[in-house]
Structure formats: C-alpha cells, structure tokens
C-alpha positions as CSV (number, residue, x, y, z in Angstrom):
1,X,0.0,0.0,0.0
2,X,2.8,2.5,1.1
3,X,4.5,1.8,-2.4
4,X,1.3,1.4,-4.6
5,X,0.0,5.2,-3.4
6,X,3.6,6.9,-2.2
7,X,2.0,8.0,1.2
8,X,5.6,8.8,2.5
9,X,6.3,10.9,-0.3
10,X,3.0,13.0,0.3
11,X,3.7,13.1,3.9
12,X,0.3,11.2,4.8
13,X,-0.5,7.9,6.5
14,X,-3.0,5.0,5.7
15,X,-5.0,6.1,9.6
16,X,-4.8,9.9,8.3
17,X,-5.9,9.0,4.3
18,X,-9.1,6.8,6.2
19,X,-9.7,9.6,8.2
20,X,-9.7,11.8,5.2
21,X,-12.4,9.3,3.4
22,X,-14.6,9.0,6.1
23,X,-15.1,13.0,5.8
24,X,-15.2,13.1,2.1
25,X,-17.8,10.5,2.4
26,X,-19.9,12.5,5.0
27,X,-20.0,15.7,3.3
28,X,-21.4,14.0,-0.1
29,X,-23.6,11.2,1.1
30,X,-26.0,13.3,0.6
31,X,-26.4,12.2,-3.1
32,X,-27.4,8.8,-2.4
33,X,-30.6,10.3,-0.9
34,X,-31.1,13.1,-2.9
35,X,-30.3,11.7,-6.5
36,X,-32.4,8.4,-6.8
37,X,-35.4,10.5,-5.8
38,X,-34.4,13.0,-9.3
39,X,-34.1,9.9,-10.8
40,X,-37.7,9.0,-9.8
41,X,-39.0,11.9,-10.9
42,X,-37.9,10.9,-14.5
43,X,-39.5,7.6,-14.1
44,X,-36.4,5.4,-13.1
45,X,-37.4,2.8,-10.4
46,X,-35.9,4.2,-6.9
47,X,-34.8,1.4,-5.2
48,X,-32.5,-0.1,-8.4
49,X,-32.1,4.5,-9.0
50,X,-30.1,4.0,-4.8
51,X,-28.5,1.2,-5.6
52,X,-26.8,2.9,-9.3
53,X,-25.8,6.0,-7.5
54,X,-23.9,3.9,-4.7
55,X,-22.3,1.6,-7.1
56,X,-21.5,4.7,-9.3
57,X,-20.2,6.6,-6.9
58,X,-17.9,3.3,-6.0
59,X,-16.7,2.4,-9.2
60,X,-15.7,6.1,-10.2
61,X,-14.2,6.7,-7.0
62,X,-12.4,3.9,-7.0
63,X,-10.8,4.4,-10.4
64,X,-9.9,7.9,-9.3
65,X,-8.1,6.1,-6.2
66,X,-6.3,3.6,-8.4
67,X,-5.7,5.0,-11.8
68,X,-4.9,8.4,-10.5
69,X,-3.7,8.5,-7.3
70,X,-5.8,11.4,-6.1
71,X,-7.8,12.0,-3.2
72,X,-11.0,13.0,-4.9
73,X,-14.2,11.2,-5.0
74,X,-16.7,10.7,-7.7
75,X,-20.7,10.3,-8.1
76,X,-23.4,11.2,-9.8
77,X,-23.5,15.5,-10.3
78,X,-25.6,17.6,-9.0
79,X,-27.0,19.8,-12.0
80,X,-26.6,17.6,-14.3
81,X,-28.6,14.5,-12.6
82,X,-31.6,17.6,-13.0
83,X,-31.1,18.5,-16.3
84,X,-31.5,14.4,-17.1
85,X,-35.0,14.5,-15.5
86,X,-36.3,17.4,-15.5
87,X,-35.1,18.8,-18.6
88,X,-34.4,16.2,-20.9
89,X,-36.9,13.7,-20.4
90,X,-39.3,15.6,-18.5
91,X,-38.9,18.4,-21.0
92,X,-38.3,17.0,-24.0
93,X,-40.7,14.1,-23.7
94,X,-37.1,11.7,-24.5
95,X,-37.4,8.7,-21.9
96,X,-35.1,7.7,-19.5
97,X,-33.7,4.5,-21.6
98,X,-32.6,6.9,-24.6
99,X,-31.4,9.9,-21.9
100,X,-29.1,7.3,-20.5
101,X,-27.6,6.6,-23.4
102,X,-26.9,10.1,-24.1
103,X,-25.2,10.1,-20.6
104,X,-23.0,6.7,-22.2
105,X,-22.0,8.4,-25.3
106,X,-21.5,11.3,-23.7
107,X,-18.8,9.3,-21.4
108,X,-17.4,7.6,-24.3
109,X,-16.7,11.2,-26.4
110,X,-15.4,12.5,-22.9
111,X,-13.1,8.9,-22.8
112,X,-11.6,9.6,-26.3
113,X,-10.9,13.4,-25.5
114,X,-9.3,12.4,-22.8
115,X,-6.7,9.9,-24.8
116,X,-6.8,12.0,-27.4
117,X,-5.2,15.1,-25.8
118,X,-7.6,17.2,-27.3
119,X,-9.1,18.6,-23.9
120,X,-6.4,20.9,-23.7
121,X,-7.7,22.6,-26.9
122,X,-11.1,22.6,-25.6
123,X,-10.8,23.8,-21.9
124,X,-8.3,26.4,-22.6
125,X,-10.2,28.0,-25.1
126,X,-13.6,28.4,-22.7
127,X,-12.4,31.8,-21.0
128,X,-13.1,31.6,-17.2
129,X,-15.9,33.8,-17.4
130,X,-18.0,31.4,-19.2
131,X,-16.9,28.5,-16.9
132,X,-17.8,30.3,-13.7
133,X,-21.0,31.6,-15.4
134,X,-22.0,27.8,-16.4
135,X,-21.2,26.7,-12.4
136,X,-23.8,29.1,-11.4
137,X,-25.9,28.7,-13.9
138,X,-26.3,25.4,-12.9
139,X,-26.2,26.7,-9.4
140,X,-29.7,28.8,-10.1
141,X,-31.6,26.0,-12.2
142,X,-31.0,23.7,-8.7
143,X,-32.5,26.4,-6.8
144,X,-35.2,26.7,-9.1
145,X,-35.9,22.9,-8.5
146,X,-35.3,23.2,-4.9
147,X,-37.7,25.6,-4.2
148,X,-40.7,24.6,-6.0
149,X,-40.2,21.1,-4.4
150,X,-40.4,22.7,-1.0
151,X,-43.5,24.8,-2.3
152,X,-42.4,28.3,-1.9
153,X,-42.2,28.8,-5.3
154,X,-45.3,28.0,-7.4
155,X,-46.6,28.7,-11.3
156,X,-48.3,31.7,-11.7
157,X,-50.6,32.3,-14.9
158,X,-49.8,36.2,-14.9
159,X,-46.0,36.7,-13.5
160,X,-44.9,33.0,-14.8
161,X,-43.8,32.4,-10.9
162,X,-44.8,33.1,-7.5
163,X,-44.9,32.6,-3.6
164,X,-46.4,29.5,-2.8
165,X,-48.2,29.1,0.4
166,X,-45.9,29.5,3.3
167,X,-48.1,27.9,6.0
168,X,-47.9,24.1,4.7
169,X,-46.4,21.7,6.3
170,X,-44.0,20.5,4.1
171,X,-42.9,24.3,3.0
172,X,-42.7,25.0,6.4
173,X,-40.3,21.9,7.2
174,X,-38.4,22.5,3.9
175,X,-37.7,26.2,4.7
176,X,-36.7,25.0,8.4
177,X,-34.2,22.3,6.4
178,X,-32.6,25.1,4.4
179,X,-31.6,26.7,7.6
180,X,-30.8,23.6,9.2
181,X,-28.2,22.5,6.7
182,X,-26.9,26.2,6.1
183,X,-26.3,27.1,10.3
184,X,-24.7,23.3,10.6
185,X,-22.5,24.6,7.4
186,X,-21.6,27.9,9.2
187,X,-20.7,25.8,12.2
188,X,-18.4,23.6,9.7
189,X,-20.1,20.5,11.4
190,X,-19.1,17.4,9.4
191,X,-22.4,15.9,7.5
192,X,-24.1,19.3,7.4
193,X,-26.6,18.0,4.2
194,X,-27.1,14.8,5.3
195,X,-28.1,15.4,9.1
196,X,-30.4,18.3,7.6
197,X,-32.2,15.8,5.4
198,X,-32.5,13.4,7.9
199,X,-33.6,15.5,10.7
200,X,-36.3,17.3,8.3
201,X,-37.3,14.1,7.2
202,X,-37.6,13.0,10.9
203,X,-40.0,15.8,11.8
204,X,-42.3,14.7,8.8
205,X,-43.5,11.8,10.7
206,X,-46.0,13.2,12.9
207,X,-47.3,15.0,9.9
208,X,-48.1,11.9,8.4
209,X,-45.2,13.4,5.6
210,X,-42.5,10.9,6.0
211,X,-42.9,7.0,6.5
212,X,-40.2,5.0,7.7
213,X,-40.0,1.1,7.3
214,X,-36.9,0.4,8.1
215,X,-33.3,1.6,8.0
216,X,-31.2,-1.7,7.2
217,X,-32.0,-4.5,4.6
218,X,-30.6,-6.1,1.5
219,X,-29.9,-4.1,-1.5
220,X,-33.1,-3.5,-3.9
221,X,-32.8,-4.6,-7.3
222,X,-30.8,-3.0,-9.8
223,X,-32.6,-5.3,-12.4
224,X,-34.8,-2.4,-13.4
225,X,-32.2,-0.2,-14.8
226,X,-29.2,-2.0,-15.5
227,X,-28.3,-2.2,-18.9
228,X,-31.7,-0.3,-19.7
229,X,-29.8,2.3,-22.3
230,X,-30.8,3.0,-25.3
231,X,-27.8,4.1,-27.8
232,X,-29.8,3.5,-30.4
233,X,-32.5,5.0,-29.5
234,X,-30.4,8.3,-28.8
235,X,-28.2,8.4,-32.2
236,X,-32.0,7.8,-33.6
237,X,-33.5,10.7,-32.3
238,X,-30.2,12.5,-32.8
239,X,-30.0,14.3,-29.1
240,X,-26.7,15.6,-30.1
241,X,-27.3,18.4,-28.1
242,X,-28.5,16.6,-25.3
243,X,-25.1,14.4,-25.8
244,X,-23.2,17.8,-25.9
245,X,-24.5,19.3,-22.6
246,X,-23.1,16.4,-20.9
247,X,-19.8,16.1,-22.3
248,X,-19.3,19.7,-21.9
249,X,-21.0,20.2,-18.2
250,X,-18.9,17.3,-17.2
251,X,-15.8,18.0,-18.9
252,X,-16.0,22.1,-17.4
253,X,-16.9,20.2,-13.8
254,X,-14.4,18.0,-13.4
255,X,-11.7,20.2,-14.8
256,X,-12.8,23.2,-12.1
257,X,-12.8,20.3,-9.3
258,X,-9.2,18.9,-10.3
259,X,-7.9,22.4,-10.2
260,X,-9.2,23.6,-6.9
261,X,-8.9,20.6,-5.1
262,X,-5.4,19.2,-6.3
263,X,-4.1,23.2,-5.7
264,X,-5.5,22.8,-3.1
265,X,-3.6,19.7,-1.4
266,X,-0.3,21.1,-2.5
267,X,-0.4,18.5,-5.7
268,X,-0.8,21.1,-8.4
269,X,2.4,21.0,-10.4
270,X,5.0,24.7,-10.1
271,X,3.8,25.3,-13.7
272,X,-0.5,25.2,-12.6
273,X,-0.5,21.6,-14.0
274,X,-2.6,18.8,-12.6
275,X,-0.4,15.6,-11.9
276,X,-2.3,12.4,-13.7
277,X,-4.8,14.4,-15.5
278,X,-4.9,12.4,-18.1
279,X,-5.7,9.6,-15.8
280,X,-8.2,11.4,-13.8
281,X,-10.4,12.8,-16.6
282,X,-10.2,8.4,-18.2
283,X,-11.5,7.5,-14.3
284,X,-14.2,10.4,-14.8
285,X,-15.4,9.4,-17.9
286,X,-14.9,5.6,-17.1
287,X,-17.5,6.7,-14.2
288,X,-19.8,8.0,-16.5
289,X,-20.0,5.0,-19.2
290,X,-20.2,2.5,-15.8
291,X,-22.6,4.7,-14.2
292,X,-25.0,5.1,-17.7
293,X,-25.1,0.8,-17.7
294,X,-26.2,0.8,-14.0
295,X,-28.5,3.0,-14.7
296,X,-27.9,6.8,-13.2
297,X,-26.7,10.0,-15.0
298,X,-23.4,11.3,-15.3
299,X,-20.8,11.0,-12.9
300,X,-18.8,13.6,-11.9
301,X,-15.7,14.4,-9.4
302,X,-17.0,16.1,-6.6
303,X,-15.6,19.2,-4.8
304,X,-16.6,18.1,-1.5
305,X,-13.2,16.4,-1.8
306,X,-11.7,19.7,-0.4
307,X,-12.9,18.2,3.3
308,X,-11.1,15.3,3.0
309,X,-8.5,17.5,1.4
310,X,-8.6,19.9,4.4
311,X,-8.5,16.9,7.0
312,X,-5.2,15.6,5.7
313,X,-6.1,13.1,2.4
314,X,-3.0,13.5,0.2
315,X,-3.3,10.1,-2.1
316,X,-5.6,7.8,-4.1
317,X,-5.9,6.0,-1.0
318,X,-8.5,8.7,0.6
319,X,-10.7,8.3,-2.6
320,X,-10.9,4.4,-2.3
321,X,-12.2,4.8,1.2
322,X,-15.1,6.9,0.0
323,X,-15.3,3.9,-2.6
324,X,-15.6,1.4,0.5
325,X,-17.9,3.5,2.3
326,X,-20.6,3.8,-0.9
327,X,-20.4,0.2,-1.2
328,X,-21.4,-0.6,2.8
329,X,-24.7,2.2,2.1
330,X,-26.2,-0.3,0.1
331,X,-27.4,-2.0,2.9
332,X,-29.3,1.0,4.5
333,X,-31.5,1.7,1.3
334,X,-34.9,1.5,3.2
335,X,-33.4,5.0,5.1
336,X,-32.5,6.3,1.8
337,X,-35.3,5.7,-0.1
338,X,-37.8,6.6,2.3
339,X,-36.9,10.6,2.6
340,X,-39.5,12.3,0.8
341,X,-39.1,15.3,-1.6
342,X,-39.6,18.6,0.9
343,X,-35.9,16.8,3.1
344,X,-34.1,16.6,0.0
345,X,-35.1,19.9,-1.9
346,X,-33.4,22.3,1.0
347,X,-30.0,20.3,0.0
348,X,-30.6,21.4,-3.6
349,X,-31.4,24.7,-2.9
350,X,-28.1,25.1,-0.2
351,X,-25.8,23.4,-3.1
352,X,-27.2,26.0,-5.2
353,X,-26.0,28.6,-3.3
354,X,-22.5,27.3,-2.9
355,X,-22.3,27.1,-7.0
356,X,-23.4,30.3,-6.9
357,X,-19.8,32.0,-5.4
358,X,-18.9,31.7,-8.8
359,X,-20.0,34.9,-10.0
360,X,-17.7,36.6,-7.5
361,X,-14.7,35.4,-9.8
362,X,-16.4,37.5,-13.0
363,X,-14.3,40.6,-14.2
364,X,-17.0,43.0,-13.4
365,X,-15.2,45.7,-15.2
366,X,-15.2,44.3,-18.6
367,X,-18.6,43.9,-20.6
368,X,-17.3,41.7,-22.5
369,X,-16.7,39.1,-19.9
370,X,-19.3,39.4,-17.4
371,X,-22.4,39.9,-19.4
372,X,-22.0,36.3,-21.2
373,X,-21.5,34.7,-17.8
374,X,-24.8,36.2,-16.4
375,X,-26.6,35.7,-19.9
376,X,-25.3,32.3,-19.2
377,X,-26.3,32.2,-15.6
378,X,-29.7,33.4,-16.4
379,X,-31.0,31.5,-19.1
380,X,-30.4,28.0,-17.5
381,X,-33.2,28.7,-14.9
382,X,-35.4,30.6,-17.4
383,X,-35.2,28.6,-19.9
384,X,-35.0,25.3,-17.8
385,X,-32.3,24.3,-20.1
386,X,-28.7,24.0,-18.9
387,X,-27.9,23.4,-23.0
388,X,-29.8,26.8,-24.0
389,X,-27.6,28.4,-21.5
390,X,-24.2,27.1,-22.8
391,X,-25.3,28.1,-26.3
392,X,-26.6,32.0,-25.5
393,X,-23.3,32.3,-23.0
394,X,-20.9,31.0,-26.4
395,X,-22.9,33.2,-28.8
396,X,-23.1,36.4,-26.1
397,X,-19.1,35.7,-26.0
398,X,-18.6,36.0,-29.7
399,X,-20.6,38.7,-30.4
400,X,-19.8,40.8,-27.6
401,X,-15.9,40.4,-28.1
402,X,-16.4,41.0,-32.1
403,X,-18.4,44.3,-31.5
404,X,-15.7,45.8,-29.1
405,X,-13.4,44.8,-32.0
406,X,-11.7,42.0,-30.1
407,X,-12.5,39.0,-32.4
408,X,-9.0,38.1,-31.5
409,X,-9.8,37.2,-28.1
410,X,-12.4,34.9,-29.2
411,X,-10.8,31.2,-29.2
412,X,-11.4,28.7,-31.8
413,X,-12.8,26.0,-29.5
414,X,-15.6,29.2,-28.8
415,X,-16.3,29.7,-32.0
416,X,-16.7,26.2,-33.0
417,X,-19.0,25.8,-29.9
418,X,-20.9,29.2,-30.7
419,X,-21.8,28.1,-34.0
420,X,-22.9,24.8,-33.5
421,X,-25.1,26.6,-31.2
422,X,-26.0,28.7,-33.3
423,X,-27.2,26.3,-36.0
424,X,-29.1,23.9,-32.9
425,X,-31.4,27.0,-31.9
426,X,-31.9,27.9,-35.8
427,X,-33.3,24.5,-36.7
428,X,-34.9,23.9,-33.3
C-alpha cells in the first residue's frame, strides 16, 4: 500500500488517508438520498435508482483512487442529474432508456478526449468567465428545482412564478431544512446536508409526511435499470445536443474540481499543472460509461473532496475509502429511499448557493466578460435548459468580443462551440 500510493512521499498515512475518506464520504452522502429521488421523478425505479448511485459513486471513486492516485471522490453530479429529468426527459418528452444513453455516449466522447489530448484545446479555449457563469448557472436552475419542491415557489398564470403558500407543512419543514443544513454549514459540522435531510425528514412523521420502514436491509434490485440504455434510440432521435450538454458540463466540472482541489492539497504542479490528469479525466469518464449501464446520470468528481483534502487526504488511497464507504450504504436503502421530496429539496437549494460563489470570480469591469457569464447564468433557470444556456453564454461571447473589436480574443474552440449553437437554436 505504502508503495502502490507513495503516502511517505506525500507526507500522509493510511489512519490519516481513512480519516480523510470518512469525511469526504460525510460531506457527499447526501447524493445517495437526494439523487435516486431526481431519478424518480424521471420515471427510473428508486430502489435499483439507490442502488446505481452507490455503485457509481464506488466504481468512479475507486478508479480515481487507483488510476490516479488522487484523493478526490466521484458520483453522480448535482445539476446535471436535473437537467437528465427534469429537462431532458421531462422536458423534452425523451425517456429515461434513450437519456441514459446520451449520458454513455456522452462518457465515451469524454473517454476519447481524454486519450486523445484534445481537452487541452477545448478547456483552454472556454475563458473563465464562461466556466464560472456555467457553475452558477447550474447553481440557479438547482435552486429553481429546490424551491418549488419545497412549495415556496409555485406557477403563476400572470407573473410565470410566485410565492407559494408559506403555512404548509412540508414548505414549512423544507424552509426549516434550508436553515438547518446552512447554520450546521456555518458551524463547519461534518455531514451538514445529510443530518439536515434526515432531521427534516424525521419531523415529517408526525405530519403523516415521512414514512419510515426500516433503516437496514438487502440491496433493492438493480434489475430495473441496469443495462436499460438505449444508444440507439439516442443516435436515432439524434440528441446531439443533449449528448453535448453532458460532455461539456462534465468535462468544465471536473476540470474546475481537479484544479481547486489538487491546488488545493499542494499536488498542483510549479507550472498550474494537474499531476495524472490524463488519468483522472479516463477514471471520470470511465465513471460515466459505468454509471450510464447501472442506470444513473453522469458521474462527476466532486468538490466536496476539499474536506477530506482539508483533513489531511493526500493520495488515491482517501478516494478508495469513499469507494468502501458507498459500497457498505447499500445496505441502509430502506433510510434512503424513504426521505420524501420537501428533506431533499433544501439540500438542492443550499448546493445552489455554494455554486453560486462563482460569480464573484467574474471581471466585473469588462462587458465583455461578465455579461456572457450572467446571460449564461440566467437562461439555464429561465429557460429550464442547462444546454440553452451554454449556447446563448458562447454566442453572447462571440458577439460581444467581435463588437468591441476584439474577435482576436475569441478562441477557436468558442467559435466552434458558438456556431454549433447557433445552428441547434436555428433548426430547433
């Protein structure tokens, strides 16, 4: 073990790299609740959704662990797992067997780019501005989905939106969860999501709200969902868009994570390199694919990493703990399965304000920067389409930089993306 990861050389130990895991675990366990119920929303059986997202998050933390040698843990995103049911097959009528094989080819274009070298080309032509207005972007289409599952936002024939009804129940609980899980985050206590889903959950009982049969049992059956893609189907209907969000949402993602987190844990190379990034954007994709055949949407690395980063996780070691730790959650699926929608919505709405912070990082003195990123930011929520946002933030970019007479600024890989976009929203 001490030779496979090189803990001496990154001045950790196997009882501080557990350590690490258990609180990389505990900040994102979270999605094992929270995704299978998105998942149901879209149609996708809940039990076999639970056992997918645990046996996604496994696998693509586990290649991270071994093929990389990084302490950063993988499972299906947040954002994106929304845009898979509530846009794409809840919006465009596409169902769930064809969605997931856009989430497969996706992986599988995300695979080659990484062998290929060619990410290079395409994340260092995005400027920054774009990238931080696509993080909270996604950030604000969560929170749109957050609050009208707790109620306190509601259609409105006049204004489009409005206040829903403060005084019901399960507003009232899913307000008081938002709180919960922001003061525990403000008091940095370990778990902050999690214990404010369970707790909120636990206060639906006497309500009648939240039923409870259980908390430990065999696995459900992933029979439902496993191998249930469709690539056909998907190259059929020709959701190259669709295909497109997720390659590029993922590819953005995970490049933003490796950054931040590997910087960091002192890993980030003199020169602003990322040490095995090659192999850490093959494990991320390799999640993807695996997590597509089981049955969930696209995995991603996740930056909750940082905690285990912060409590001392320097190797791949850390990232095959989280791995361990996903596995043994199989078991409690009766617990996961059984929080209801107004315990997991305040965790989408509180994630949504930590994607958010993004906008702080815009240039605010240059038009030509900022005013992509919020037309970006924007138009995910409005539209309900992370895709339509990508495409007006790239064609906002374009224009904007041409008409101040800096077309020079304007990278290839954006102008490729912009007019693709451009020709998907002119046929469309």
């Amino acid at each position: 073990m001490e030779r496979f990861f090189g803990l001496a050389e990154r001045g950790t130990t196997v009882r501080t790299e557990a350590l690490a895991g258990a609180t990389t675990f505990l900040t994102m366990v979270y999605i094992v609740i929270v995704n299978p119920g998105i998942m149901a929303a879209a149609g996708i059986d809940q039990g076999a959704a639970f056992v997918a997202t645990c046996l996604a998050a496994a696998i693509g933390s586990a290649l991270m662990g071994l093929l990389a040698n990084l302490p950063i843990a993988l499972a299906p995103g947040m954002g994106l797992n929304a845009y898979f049911a509530f846009a794409v097959v809840l919006g465009m009528g596409i169902s769930w067997p064809v969605a997931l094989g856009a989430v497969f080819l996706s992986g599988l274009i995300f695979f080659a780019v990484s062998v290929l070298r060619i990410r290079e080309w395409l994340i260092g032509g995005i400027p920054l501005s774009l990238k931080f207005g696509i993080a909270a972007g996604i950030g604000f289409f969560l929170g749109l989905i957050g609050l009208k599952s707790m109620g306190v936002v509601v259609a409105h024939p006049a204004t489009l939106v409005g206040l829903g009804k403060l005084t019901e129940p399960a507003t009232l609980l899913g307000v008081f969860g938002f709180l919960l899980i922001a003061s525990l985050s403000a008091r940095q206590v370990p778990g902050a999501i999690v214990l404010g889903i369970l707790v909120t959950a636990a206060l639906g009982l006497p309500f009648g709200l939240t039923t409870f049969e259980g908390m430990v049992s065999l696995p459900p059956s992933l029979a439902p969902t496993f191998l249930q893609l469709d690539i056909t189907g998907a190259l059929a209907l020709g959701v190259g868009g669709v295909i497109f969000t997720f390659f590029l949402v993922d590819l953005l993602d995970n490049t933003g994570t490796l950054i931040a987190t590997t910087h960091r844990a002192g890993l980030m190379r003199p020169d602003g390199s990322v040490p095995n990034l090659g192999r850490a954007l093959m494990a991320d994709s390799g999640g993807a694919v695996m997590g597509a055949v089981l049955g969930t949407s696209t995995t991603v690395s996740y930056i909750e990493s940082a905690a285990g980063i912060q409590a001392g996780g320097r190797t791949g070691l850390t990232a095959l703990v989280v791995a361990l730790l996903f596995l043994a959650v199989l078991f409690l699926a009766p617990l996961a399965t059984a929080i209801p929608a107004f315990a997991t919505a305040p965790a989408l709405l509180f994630v949504a304000c930590l994607m958010a912070r993004a906008l702080g990082e815009l240039a605010w003195d240059d038009a030509t920067e900022y005013v992509p990123a919020v037309i970006t930011t924007l138009a995910m929520p409005f539209s309900f389409s992370i895709a339509t946002g990508i495409g007006l933030g790239f064609i906002t970019h374009a224009v904007l930089k041409t008409a101040a007479g800096r077309a020079a600024e304007v990278s290839g890989a954006v102008w490729l993306l912009a007019g693709l976009c451009a020709v998907k929203f002119a046929v469309t």
